[in-house]
VOPAGU-2260 file (C-alpha; in pm, 1 decimal, decimal comma):
REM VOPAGU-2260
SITE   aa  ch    i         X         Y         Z
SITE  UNK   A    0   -2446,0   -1477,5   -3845,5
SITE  UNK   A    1   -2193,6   -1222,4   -3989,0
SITE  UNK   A    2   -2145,4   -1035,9   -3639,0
SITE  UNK   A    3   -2117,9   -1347,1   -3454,4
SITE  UNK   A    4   -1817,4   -1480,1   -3658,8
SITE  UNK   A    5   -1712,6   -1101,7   -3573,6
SITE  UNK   A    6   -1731,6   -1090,2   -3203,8
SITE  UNK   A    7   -1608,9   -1456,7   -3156,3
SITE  UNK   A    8   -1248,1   -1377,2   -3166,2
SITE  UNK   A    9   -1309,7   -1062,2   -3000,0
SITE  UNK   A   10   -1470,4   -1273,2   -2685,8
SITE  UNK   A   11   -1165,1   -1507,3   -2713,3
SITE  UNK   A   12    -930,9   -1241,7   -2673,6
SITE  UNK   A   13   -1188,2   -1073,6   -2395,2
SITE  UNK   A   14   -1155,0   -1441,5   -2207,5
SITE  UNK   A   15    -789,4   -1493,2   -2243,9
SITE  UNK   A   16    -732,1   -1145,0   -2107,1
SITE  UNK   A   17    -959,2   -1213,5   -1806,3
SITE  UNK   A   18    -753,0   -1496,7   -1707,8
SITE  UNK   A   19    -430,8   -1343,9   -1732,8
SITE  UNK   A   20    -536,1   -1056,6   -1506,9
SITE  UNK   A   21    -692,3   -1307,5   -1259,9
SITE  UNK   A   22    -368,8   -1474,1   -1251,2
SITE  UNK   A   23    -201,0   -1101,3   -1139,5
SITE  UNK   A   24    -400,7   -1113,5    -792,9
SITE  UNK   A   25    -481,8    -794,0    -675,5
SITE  UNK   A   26    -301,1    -482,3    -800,0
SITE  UNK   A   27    -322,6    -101,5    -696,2
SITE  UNK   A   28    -137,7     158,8    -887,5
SITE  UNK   A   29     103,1     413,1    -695,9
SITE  UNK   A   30     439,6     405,2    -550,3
SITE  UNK   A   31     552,6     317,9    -180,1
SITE  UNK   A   32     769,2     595,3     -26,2
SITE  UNK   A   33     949,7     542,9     314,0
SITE  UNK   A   34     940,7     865,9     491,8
SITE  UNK   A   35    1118,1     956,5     854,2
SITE  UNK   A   36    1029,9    1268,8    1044,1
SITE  UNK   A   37    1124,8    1494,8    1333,8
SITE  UNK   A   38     897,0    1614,4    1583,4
SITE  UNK   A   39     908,1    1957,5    1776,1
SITE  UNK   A   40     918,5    1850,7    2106,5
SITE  UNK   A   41    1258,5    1971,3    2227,7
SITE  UNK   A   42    1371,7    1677,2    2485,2
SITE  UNK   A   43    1302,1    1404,6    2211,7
SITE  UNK   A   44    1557,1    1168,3    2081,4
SITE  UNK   A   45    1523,0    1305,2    1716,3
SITE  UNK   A   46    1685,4    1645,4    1852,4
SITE  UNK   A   47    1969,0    1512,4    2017,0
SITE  UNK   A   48    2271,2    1711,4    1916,9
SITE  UNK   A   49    2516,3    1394,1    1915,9
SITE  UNK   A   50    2302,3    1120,0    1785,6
SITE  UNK   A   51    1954,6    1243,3    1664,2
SITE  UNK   A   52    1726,9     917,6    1588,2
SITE  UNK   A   53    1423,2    1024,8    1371,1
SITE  UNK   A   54    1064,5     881,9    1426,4
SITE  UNK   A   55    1002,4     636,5    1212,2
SITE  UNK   A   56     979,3     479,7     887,4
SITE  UNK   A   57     685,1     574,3     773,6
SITE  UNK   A   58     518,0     420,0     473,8
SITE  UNK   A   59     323,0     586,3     220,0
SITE  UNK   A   60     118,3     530,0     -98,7
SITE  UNK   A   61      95,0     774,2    -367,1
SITE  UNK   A   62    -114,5     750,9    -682,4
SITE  UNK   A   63    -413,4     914,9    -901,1
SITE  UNK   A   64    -750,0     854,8    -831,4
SITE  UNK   A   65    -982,9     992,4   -1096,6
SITE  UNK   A   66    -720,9    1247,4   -1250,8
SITE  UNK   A   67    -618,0    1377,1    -860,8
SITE  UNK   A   68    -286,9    1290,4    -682,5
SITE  UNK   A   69    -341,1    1095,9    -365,5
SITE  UNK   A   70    -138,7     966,3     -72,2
SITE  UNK   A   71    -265,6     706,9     184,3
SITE  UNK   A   72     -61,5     635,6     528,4
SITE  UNK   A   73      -7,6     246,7     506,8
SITE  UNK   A   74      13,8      71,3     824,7
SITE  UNK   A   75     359,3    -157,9     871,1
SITE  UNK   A   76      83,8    -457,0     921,8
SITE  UNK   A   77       5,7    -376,4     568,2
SITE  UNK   A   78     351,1    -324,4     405,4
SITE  UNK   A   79     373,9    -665,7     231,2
SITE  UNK   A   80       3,2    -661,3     112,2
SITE  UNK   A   81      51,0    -321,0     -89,7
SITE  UNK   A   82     392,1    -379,9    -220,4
SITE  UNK   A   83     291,6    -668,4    -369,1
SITE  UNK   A   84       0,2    -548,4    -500,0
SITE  UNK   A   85     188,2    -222,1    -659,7
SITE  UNK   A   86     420,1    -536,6    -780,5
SITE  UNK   A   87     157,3    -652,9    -951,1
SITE  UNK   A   88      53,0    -331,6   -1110,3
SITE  UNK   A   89     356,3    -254,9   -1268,0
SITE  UNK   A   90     411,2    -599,3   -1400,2
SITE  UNK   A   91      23,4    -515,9   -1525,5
SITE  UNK   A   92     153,7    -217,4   -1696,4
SITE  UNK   A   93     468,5    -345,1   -1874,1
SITE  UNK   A   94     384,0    -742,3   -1882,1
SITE  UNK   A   95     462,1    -885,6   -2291,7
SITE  UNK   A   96     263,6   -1190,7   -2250,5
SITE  UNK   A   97     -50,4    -957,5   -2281,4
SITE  UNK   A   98      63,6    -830,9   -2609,8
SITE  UNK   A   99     -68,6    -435,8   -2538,7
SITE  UNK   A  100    -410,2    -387,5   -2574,4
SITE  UNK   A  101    -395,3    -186,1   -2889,0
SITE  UNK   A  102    -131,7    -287,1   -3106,4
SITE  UNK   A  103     -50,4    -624,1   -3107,4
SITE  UNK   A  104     323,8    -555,3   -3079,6
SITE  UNK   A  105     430,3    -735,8   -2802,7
SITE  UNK   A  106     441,4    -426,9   -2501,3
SITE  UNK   A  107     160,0    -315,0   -2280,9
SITE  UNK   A  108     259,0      47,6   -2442,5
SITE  UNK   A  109     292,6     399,3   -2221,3
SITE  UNK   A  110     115,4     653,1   -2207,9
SITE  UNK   A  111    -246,4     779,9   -2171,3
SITE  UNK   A  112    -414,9     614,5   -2477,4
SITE  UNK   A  113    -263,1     270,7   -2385,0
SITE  UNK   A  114    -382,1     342,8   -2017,2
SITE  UNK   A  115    -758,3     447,0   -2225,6
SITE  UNK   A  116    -708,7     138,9   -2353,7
SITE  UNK   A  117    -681,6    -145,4   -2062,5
SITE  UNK   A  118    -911,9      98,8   -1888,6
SITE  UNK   A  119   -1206,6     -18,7   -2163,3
SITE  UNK   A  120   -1083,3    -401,9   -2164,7
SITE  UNK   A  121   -1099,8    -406,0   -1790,9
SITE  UNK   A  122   -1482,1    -233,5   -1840,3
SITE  UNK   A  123   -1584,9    -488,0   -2101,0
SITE  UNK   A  124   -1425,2    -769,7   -1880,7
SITE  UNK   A  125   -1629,2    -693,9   -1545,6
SITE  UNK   A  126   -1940,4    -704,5   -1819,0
SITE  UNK   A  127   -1950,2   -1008,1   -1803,7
């Protein structure tokens, strides 16, 4: 009886969380970089002496995956899809409606531990 008055507010909080994340859509961490290159064929267009036009852009997507650095080519197709989705991420990361999973103060937090943190919420969230 005691545990249940307990975990009630707990599960509330669990619930309320769950919703605001659904209403995020689909997030990916990382950053977009817009990269332009030169080749090394010598007749190209990127190696003309008077106007030199290099290949390109390029898009990019860097993040961690499971404590390594990553990059992933991302197709022009594709562009809106992941910016909105790193969007979302970082509006994950710093959103004050949430109030930080820790603290109660009002910020999502930085840092590892407050990353720890929304790591286990997300984990108790796909639970159930």
């Amino acid at each position: 009886m005691i545990s249940d008055m307990k975990t009630t507010p707990i599960e509330r909080k669990i619930e309320h969380l769950k919703q605001q994340l659904a209403e995020l859509g689909p997030i990916h961490p990382g950053s977009l970089s817009e990269q332009y290159n030169v080749c090394g064929k010598p007749d190209c267009r990127c190696k003309d002496p008077k106007d030199p036009q290099k290949h390109g852009p390029y898009y990019h997507l860097s993040f961690t995956w499971r404590g390594k650095g990553r990059t992933r080519f991302v197709r022009s197709e594709r562009l809106a899809e992941v910016r909105q989705k790193v969007a979302n991420y970082k509006r994950f990361r710093t959103d004050r409606r949430m109030g930080g999973p820790g603290g109660g103060t009002g910020t999502a937090g930085t840092g590892a531990k407050t990353v720890g943190r929304w790591k286990s919420i997300l984990t108790i969230c796909r639970r159930k």
